[in-house]
C-alpha positions in Angstrom: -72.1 -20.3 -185.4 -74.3 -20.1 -182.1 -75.3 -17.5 -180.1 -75.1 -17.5 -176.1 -77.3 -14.6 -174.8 -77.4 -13.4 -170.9 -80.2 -11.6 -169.9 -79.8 -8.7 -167.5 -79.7 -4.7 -167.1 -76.9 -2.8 -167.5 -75.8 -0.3 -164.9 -74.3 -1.0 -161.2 -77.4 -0.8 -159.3 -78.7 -4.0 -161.1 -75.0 -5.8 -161.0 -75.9 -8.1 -157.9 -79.5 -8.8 -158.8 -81.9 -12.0 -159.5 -82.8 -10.2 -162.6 -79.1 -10.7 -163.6 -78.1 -13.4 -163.3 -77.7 -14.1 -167.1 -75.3 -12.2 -167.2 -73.4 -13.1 -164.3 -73.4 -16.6 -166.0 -71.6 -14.9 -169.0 -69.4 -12.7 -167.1 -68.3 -16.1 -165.7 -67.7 -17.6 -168.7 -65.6 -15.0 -169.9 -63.5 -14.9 -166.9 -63.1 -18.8 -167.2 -61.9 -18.5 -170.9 -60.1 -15.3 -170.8 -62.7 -13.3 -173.0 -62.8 -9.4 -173.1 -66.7 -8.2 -173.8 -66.5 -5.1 -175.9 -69.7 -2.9 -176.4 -71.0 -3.3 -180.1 -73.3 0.0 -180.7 -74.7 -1.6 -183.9 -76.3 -4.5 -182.2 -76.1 -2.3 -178.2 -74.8 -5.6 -176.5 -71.7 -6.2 -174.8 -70.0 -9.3 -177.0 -67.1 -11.7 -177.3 -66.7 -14.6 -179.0 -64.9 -18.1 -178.4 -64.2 -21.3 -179.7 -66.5 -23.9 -178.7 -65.0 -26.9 -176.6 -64.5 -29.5 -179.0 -65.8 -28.7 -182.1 -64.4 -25.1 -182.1 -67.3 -23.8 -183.5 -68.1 -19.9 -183.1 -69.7 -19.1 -179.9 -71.0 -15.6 -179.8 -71.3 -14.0 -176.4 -74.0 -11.3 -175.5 -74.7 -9.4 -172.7 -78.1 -6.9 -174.5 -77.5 -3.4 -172.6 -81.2 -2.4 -174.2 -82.8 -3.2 -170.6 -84.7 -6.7 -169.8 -87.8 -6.0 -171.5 -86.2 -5.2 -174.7 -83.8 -7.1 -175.0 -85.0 -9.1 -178.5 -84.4 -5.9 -180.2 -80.5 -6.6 -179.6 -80.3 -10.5 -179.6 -82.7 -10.1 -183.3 -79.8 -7.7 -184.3 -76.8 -10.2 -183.2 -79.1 -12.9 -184.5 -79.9 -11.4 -188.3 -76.2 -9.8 -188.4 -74.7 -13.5 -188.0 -77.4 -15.9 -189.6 -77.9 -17.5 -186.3 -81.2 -19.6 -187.1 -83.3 -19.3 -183.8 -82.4 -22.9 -182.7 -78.5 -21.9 -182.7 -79.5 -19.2 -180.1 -79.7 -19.7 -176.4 -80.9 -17.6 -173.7 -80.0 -17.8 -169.8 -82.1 -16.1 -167.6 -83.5 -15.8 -163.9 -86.5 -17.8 -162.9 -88.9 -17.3 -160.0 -91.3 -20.6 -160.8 -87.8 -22.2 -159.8 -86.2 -22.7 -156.1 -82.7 -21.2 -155.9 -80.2 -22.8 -157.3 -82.1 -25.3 -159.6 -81.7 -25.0 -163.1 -83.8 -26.1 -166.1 -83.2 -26.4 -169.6 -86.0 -26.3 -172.4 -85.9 -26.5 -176.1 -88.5 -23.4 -176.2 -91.5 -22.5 -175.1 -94.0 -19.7 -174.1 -92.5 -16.6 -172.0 -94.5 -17.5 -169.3 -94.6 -14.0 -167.8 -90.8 -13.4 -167.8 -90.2 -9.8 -170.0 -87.3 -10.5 -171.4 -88.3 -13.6 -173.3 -91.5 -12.1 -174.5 -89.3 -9.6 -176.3 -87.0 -12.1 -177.9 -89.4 -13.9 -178.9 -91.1 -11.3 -180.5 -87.4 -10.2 -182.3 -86.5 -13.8 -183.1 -90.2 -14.2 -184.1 -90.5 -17.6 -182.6 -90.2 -19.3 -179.3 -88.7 -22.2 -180.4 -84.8 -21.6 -179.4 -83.4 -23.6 -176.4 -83.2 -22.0 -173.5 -81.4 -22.1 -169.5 -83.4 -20.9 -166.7 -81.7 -20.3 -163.2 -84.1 -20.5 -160.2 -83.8 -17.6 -158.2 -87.1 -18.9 -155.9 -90.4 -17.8 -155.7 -91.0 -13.8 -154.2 -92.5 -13.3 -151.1 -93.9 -10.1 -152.2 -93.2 -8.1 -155.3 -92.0 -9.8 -157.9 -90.5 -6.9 -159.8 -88.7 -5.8 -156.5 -87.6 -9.6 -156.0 -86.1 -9.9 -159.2 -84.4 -6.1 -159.1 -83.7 -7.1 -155.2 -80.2 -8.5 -154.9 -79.5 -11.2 -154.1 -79.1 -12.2 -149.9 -75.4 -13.2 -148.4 -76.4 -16.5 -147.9 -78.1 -17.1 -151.3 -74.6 -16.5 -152.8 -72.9 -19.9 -152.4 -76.2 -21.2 -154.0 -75.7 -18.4 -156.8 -72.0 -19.7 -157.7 -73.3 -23.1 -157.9 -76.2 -23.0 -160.0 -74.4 -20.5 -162.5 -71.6 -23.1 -162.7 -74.2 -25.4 -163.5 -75.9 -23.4 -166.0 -72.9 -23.1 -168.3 -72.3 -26.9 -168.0 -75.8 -27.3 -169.3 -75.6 -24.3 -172.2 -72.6 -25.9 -173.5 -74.2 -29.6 -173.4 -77.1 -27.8 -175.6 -74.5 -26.9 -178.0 -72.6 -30.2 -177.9 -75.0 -32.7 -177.3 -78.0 -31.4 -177.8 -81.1 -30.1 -175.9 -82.6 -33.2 -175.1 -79.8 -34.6 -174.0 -78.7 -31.5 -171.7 -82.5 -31.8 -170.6 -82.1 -35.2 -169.6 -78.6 -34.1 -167.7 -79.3 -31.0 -165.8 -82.8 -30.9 -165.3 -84.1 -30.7 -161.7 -80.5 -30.8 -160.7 -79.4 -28.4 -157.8 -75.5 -27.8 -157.3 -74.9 -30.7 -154.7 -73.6 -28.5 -151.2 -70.3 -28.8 -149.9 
C-alpha cells in the first residue's frame, strides 16, 4: 500500500492558489482515473483510492482539510491507520526556491521553511519519505501572500503542465523508484507548445 498526499487548504478562496497546488495535482488525478474523493472525519482528509498502473498495488489518495501547517496530524492518521511505512508515503507540494513550472523530486529531506512539511514530518516523525515539489517561482514580496495569491492567467498553461508532470514523476517513485524518477524528472520543465 502507498500513500499519495496533496498538500493544500480547504475552502474556495484557496482553490486557485500556489499554496494548492498539491491538491490540484490530486484533483487531476482523480479526474484522469475516474476517482470520487469522499471526506474521511477519522483521519479529516478527503480520500480515494486506486489501483496502481501496473502492479495494481493500493494507492491511497489524500487531500488533509486540517489547513497547511497541520497537515501531518492527518497524513500520521492515514499513515498509522494503513501501516504505510514513511517511505511508502509521498507528498506533493508548492515550491517557491523553484521557477514555475519545474518540478523536483527528492527521496526526503529537511522542510526547508515550507509549513506543511515541517508538520508531517513531525507526524510521520521522520523526513525521510519521497517527496514532489512544483515550482511556483520565487515571491516578489510576501511570501505568505504569494503562496495564498492565486495563481496569474498566464501562469496557468505553465500550471497544467508542470502538474501533469508531477504525477508522471509520483507514479515513477512508486514504480521505479525515487532515484530513478529523480534522474527522470528532475530540472525538467513541461516543454511549451
Amino acid at each position: 500500500m502507498k500513500l499519495l498526499v496533496g498538500l493544500g487548504n480547504p475552502g474556495g478562496q484557496y482553490e486557485t492558489t500556489r499554496h494548492n497546488v498539491g491538491w490540484m495535482a490530486l484533483d487531476r488525478l482523480a479526474a484522469e482515473h475516474r476517482l470520487a474523493f469522499k471526506t474521511d472525519r477519522r483521519f479529516r482528509a478527503d480520500v480515494a483510492e486506486m489501483p496502481l498502473p501496473e502492479s495494481g498495488e493500493r494507492v491511497i489518495l489524500a487531500k488533509p482539510l486540517t489547513y497547511m501547517n497541520l497537515s501531518g496530524e492527518s497524513v500520521g492518521a492515514l499513515a498509522r491507520f494503513y501501516k504505510v511505512p514513511p517511505e511508502d508515503v509521498l507528498a506533493v507540494y508548492d515550491e517557491m526556491a523553484l521557477p514555475l513550472g519545474q518540478i523536483r523530486v527528492r527521496p526526503g529531506g529537511s522542510a526547508a521553511g515550507h509549513n506543511g512539511v515541517k508538520s508531517l514530518i513531525a507526524h510521520l516523525g521522520t523526513q525521510d519519505f519521497p517527496r514532489v515539489r512544483i515550482g511556483v517561482g520565487a515571491p516578489g514580496g510576501s511570501a505568505i501572500g504569494h503562496v495564498l495569491g492565486a495563481f496569474r492567467k498566464e501562469e496557468w498553461p505553465a500550471v497544467h503542465d508542470a502538474v501533469t508532470l508531477a504525477l508522471a514523476a509520483a507514479l515513477a517513485v512508486f514504480r521505479d523508484g525515487v532515484e530513478a524518477a529523480m534522474n527522470r524528472y528532475n530540472g525538467k520543465a513541461p516543454k511549451p507548445d
